[in-house]
C-alpha positions as CSV (number, residue, x, y, z in Angstrom):
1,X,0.0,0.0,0.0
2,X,3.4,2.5,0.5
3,X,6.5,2.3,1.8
4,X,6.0,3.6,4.8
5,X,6.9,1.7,8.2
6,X,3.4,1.8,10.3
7,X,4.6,-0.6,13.2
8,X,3.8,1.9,15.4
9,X,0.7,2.3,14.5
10,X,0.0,-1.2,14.1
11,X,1.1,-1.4,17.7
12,X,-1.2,1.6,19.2
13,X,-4.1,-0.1,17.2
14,X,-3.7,-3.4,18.4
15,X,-3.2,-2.0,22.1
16,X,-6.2,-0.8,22.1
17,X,-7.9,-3.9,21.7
18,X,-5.8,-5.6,24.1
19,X,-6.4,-3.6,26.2
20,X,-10.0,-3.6,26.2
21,X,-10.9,-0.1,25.4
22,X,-12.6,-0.7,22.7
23,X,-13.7,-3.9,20.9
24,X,-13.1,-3.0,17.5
25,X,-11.6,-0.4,15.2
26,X,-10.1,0.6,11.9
27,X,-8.1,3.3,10.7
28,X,-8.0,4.3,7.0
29,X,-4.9,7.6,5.8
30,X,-4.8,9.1,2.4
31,X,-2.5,11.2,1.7
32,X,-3.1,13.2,-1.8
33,X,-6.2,11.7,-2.2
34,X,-4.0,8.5,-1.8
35,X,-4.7,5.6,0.5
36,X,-1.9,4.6,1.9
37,X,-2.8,3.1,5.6
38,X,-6.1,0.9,5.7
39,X,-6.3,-1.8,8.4
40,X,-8.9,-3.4,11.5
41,X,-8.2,-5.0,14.6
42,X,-10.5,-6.3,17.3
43,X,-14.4,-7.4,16.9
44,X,-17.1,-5.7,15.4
45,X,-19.9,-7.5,17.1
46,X,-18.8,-9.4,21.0
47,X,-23.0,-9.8,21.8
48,X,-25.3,-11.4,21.1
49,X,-22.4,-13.4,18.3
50,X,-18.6,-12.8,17.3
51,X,-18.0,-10.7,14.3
52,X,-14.6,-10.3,13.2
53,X,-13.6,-6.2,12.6
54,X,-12.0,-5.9,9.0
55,X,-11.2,-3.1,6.6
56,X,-15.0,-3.5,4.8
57,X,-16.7,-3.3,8.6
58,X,-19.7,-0.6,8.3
59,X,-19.3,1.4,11.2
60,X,-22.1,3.7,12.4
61,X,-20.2,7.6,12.0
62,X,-22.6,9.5,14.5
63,X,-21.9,13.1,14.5
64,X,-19.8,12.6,11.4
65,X,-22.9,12.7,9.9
66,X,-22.7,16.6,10.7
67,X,-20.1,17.2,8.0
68,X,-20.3,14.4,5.2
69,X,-24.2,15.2,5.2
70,X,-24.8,18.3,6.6
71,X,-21.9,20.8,6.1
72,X,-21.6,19.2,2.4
73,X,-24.9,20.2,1.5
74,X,-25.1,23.4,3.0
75,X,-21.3,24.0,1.4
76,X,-22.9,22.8,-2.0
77,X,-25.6,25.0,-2.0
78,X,-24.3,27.9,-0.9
79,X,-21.7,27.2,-3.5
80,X,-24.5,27.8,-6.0
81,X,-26.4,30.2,-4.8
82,X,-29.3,27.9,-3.7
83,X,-29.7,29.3,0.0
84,X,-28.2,32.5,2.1
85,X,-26.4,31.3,4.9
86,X,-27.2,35.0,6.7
87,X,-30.7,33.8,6.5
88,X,-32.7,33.6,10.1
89,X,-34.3,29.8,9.7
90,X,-37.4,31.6,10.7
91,X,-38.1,32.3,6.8
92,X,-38.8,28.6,6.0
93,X,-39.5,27.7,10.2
94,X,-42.3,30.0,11.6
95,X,-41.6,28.8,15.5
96,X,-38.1,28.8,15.3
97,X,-36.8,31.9,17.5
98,X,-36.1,34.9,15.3
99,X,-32.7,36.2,15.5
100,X,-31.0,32.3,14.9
101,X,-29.4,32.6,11.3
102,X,-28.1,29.1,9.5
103,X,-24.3,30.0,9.6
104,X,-25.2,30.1,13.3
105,X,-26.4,26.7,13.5
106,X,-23.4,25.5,11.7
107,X,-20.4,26.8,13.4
108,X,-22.9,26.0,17.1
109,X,-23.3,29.8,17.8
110,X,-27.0,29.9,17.7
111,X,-27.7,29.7,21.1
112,X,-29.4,26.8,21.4
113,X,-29.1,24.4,24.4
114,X,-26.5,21.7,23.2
115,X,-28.9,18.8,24.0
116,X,-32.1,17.4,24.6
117,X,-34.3,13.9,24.8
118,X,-36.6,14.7,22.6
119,X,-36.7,10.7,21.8
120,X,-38.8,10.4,25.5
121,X,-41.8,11.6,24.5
122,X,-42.4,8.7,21.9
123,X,-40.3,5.9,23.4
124,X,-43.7,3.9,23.5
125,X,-44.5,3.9,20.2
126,X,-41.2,3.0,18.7
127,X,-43.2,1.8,15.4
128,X,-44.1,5.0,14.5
129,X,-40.4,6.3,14.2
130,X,-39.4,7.4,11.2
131,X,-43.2,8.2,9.6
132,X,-43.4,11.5,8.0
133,X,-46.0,12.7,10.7
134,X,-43.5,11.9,13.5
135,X,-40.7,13.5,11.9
136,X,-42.8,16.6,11.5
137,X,-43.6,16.7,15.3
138,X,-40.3,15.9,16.2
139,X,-38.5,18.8,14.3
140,X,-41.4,21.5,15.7
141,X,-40.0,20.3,19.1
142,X,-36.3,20.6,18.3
143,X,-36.6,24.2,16.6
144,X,-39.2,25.6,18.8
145,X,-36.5,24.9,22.0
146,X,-35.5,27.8,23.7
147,X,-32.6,29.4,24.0
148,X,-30.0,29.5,26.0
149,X,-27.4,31.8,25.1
150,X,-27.0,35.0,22.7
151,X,-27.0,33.8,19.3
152,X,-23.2,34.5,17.6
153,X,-22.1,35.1,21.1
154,X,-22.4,32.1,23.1
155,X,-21.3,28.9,22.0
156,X,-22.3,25.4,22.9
157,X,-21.6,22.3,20.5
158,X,-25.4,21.7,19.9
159,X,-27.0,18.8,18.1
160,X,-30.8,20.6,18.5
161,X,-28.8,23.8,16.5
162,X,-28.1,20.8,13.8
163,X,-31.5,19.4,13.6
164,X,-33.0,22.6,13.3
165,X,-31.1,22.6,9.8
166,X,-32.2,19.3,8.8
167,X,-35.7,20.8,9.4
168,X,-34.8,24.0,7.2
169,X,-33.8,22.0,4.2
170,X,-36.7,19.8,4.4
171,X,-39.0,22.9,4.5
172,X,-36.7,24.6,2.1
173,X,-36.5,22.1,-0.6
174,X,-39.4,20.1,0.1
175,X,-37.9,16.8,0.6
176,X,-36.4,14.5,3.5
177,X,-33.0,14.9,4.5
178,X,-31.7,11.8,2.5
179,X,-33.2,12.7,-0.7
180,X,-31.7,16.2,-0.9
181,X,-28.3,14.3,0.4
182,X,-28.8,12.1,-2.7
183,X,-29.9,14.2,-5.6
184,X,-27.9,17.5,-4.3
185,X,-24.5,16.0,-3.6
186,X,-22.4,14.4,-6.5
187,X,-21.2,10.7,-6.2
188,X,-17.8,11.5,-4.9
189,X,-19.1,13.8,-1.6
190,X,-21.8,10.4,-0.3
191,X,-20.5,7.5,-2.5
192,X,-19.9,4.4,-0.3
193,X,-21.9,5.8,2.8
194,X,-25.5,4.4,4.1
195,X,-28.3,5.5,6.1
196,X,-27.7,2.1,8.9
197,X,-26.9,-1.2,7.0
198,X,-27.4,-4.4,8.2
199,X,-24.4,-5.9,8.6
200,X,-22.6,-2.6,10.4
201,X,-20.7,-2.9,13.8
202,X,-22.8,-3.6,16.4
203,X,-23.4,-0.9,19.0
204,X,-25.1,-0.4,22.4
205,X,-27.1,-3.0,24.1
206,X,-29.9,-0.2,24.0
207,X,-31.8,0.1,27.4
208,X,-34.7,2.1,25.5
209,X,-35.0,-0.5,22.9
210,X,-34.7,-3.0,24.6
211,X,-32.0,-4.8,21.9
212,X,-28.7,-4.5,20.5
213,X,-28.3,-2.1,18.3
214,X,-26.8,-3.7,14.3
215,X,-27.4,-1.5,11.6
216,X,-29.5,1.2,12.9
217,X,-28.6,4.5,14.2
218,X,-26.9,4.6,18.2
219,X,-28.3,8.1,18.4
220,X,-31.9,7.8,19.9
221,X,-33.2,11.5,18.6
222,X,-31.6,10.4,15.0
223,X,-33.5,7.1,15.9
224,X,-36.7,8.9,16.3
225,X,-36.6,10.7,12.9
226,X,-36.0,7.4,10.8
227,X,-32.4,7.5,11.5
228,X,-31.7,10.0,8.7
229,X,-31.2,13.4,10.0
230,X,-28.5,16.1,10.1
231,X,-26.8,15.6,13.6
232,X,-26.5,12.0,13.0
233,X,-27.4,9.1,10.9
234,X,-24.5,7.8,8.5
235,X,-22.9,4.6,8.3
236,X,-19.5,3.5,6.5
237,X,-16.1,2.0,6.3
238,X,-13.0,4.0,7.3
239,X,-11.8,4.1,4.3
240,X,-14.7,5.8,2.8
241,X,-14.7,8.0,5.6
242,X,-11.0,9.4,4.1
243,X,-12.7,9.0,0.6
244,X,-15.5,11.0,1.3
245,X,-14.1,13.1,3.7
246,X,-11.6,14.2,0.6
247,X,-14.3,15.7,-1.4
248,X,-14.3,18.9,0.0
249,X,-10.2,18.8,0.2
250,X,-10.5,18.2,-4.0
251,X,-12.7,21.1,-3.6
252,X,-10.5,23.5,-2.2
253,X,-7.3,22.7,-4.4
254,X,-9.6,23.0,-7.3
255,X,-10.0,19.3,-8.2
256,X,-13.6,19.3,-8.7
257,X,-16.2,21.0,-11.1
258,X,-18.7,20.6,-8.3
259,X,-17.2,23.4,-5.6
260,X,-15.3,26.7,-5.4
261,X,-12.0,26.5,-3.8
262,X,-13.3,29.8,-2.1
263,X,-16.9,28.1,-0.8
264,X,-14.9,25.8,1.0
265,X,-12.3,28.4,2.6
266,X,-15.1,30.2,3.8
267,X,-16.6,26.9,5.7
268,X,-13.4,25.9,7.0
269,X,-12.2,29.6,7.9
270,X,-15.7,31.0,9.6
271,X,-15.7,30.3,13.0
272,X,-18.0,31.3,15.4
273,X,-18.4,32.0,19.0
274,X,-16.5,29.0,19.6
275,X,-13.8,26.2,17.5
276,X,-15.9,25.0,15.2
277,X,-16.0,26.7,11.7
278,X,-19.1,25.9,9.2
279,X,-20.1,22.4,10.6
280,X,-16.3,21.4,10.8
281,X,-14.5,21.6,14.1
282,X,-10.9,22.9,14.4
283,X,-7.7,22.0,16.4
284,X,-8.0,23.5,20.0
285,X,-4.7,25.6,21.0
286,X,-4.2,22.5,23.6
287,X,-5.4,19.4,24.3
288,X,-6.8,18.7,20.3
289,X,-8.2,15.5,20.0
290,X,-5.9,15.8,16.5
291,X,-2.9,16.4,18.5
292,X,-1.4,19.6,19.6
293,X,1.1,19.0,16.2
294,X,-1.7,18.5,14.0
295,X,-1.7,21.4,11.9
296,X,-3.8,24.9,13.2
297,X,-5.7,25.4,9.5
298,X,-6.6,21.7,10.1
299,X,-10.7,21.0,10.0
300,X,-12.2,17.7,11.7
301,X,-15.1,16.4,13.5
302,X,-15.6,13.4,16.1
303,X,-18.4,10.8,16.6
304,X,-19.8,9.4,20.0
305,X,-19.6,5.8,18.9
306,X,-16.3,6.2,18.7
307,X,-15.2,7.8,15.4
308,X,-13.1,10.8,13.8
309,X,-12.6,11.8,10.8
310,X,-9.3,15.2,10.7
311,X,-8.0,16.8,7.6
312,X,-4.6,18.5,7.3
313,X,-5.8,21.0,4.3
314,X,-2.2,21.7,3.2
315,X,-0.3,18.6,3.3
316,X,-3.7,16.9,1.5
317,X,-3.6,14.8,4.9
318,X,-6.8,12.9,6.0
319,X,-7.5,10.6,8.6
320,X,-10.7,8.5,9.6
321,X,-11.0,6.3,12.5
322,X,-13.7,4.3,13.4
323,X,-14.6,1.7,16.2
324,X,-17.6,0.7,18.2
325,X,-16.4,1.8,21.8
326,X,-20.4,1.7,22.7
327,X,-20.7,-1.9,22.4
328,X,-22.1,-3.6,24.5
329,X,-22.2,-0.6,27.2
330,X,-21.4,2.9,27.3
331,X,-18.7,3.3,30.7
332,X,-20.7,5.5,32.8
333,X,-23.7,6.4,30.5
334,X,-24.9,8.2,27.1
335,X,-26.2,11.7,28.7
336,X,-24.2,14.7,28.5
337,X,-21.9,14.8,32.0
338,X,-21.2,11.3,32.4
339,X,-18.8,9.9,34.5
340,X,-15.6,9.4,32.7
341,X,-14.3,6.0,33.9
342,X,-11.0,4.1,32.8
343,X,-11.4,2.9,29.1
344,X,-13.3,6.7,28.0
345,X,-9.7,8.2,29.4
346,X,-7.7,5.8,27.8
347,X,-9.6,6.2,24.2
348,X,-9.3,9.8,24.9
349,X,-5.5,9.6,25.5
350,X,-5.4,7.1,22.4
351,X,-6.5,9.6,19.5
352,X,-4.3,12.7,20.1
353,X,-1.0,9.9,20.1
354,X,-2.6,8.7,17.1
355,X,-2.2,11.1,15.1
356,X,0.6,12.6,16.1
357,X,2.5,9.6,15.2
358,X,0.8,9.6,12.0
359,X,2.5,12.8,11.6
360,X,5.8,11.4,12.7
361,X,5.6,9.0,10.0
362,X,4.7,11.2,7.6
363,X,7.4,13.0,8.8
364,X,5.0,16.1,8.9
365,X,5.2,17.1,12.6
């Protein structure tokens, strides 16, 4: 695959496992829109059977799904003049609240509360999820939530500020989320990528469902709505993760007919009360999940099951990581301000020495 020597990574992936942090993983590097790293270790299913983890496991993305759906529509129409990202979403969303503009929902300066169960109030009647009718009610909750902060001054990472959008381009363009992710985006920004798929990585033991969850979304909101929304939703390898992940990359060095180098500098350059920049988040000055050598222009984004996916925009440097760290239980909980026990520290310790020795074999850092 290249002639690079990635013992070392070999070895931090297979420790992992061994150590039991998480069951399974796999880590997919292109560099120039070139793979040149793709490998699994470890299970992608412990209960109820034994799956082994390889380098076609599905993985379930989770907040992923806020850039390879979300920011890569909004970039492609803004790219062509098909919405105004200054636009208050009350034009197309009557109870939203007024002052809340989409660039503020994308870079999580809107104001909104970062979280809520919306997925309670119709835990009963888990049959209906995903019906149009339900997806309506749902979304009237999410964007009629108040606020909690000063839209473009406070900042709060907020999955509610990322369902509202999926609720203005279904009201905008008169479709479900999916469809307009289909028909809008070009084969090389979704190609390889599924709304759940049956034989993905299994993921919690779900105390709300009552099951393990294999090939439908972990996120119980995204649940709710069908499992295709904005916030969460996508499944796929981690090699399509660097593939797909690349699109906008090709964009902004003017490989594609599809996007303006300059749409995608302004996504990756606007940032708003807080890190995150037009649906992507960006290195922290310390502590980065990316490393505190992973370049500052750098744009990524991480998933609770147990994913990341970072771009180095320069050195045309992308890496995706997936695993299944949810399965069978999530150590100390799902909900916001759980306990952070011994494995969550020791993933979290894991991915900034990933990449950082990515970079030292790269010899980039």
């Amino acid at each position: 695959m290249s002639t690079y020597n990635w013992k070392d990574i070999d070895a931090l992936l297979k420790q992992l496992i061994d150590n039991d942090v998480v069951p399974g993983c796999a880590l997919s590097i292109r560099l120039h829109d070139i793979e040149i790293y793709n490998n699994a270790y470890g299970l992608s299913e412990i209960k109820p059977t034994i799956r082994q983890a390889t380098t076609e496991t599905i993985w379930d993305l989770a907040s992923i799904t806020k850039v390879l759906c979300t920011a890569h529509l909004y970039m492609i129409w803004a790219n062509n003049g098909q919405i105004d990202l200054e636009a208050p979403i009350s034009r197309w969303l009557p109870k939203a609240p007024a002052n809340v503009r989409i660039i503020d929902c994308l870079n999580h300066s809107s104001g909104y509360p970062n979280w809520r169960p919306f997925y309670s109030t119709y835990r009963r009647n888990q049959e209906t999820w995903g019906l149009p009718k339900i997806r309506e009610s749902f979304l009237q909750r999410v964007v009629s939530t108040p606020l909690n902060g000063t839209p473009q001054k406070s900042y709060a990472y907020s999955d509610i500020g990322f369902m509202a959008l999926c609720a203005v381009a279904e009201a905008r363009f008169g479709k479900a989320i999916h469809i307009l992710w289909q028909e809008f985006l070009p084969p090389t920004a979704r190609e390889g990528l599924f709304w759940g798929h049956p034989k993905a990585a299994a993921t919690e033991d779900c105390p709300i469902r009552k099951r393990v969850i294999i090939g439908e979304v972990h996120d119980l909101n995204a649940a709710v709505l069908g499992g295709k929304s904005t916030h969460a939703g996508l499944f796929g390898t981690a090699s399509t993760l660097t593939k797909v992940g690349s699109w906008p990359l090709n964009g902004l060095h003017g490989r594609t007919e599809h996007l303006e180098p300059q749409t995608v500098q302004y996504f990756w350059k606007t940032k708003g009360a807080g890190s995150h920049c037009l649906g992507w988040d960006t290195p922290s000055p310390s502590g980065s999940t990316a490393s505190n050598h992973w370049p500052k222009n750098g744009v990524g984004h991480l998933g609770f099951t147990g994913t990341s996916l970072w771009i180095a925009p320069t050195e045309e440097l992308v890496v995706g990581f997936a695993s299944n760290r949810v399965h069978p239980h999530i150590e100390g909980g799902a909900l916001p301000g759980a306990i952070t026990g011994v494995k969550t520290k020791a993933f979290r310790a894991f991915r900034p020495k990933l990449h950082h020795t990515i970079l030292k074999i790269l010899e980039l850092a």
